[in-house]
Steps between C-alpha positions, in 0.01 A plus 500: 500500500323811524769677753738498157283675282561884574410852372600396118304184538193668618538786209511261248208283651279785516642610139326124395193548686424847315530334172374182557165693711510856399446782716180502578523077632761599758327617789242277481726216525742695809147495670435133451882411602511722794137332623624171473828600673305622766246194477761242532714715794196534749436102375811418612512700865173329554693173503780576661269640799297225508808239488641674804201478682452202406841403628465726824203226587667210474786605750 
């Protein structure tokens, strides 16, 4: 879904955010996105390391 989107897509999205936040709103809310981006990729490395050790033991 997100793959079909492109650079007009992502103009006009941040075109909505400015008016629907403002100016000074946006950075605080990249922040929070890009921490839970980063939140929920280390979350999900942590699983997948402990499923394949998981599945390393039971060989």
């Amino acid at each position: 879904m997100l793959q079909n989107i492109g650079v007009p897509g992502l103009i006009l999205i941040l075109i909505i955010a400015l008016i629907i936040f403002g100016p000074s709103k946006l950075p605080e809310i990249g922040r929070a996105f890009g921490n839970t981006l980063r939140e929920f990729k280390s979350s999900t490395k942590e699983i997948l390391s402990e499923e394949k050790e998981d599945s390393g033991q039971s060989k």
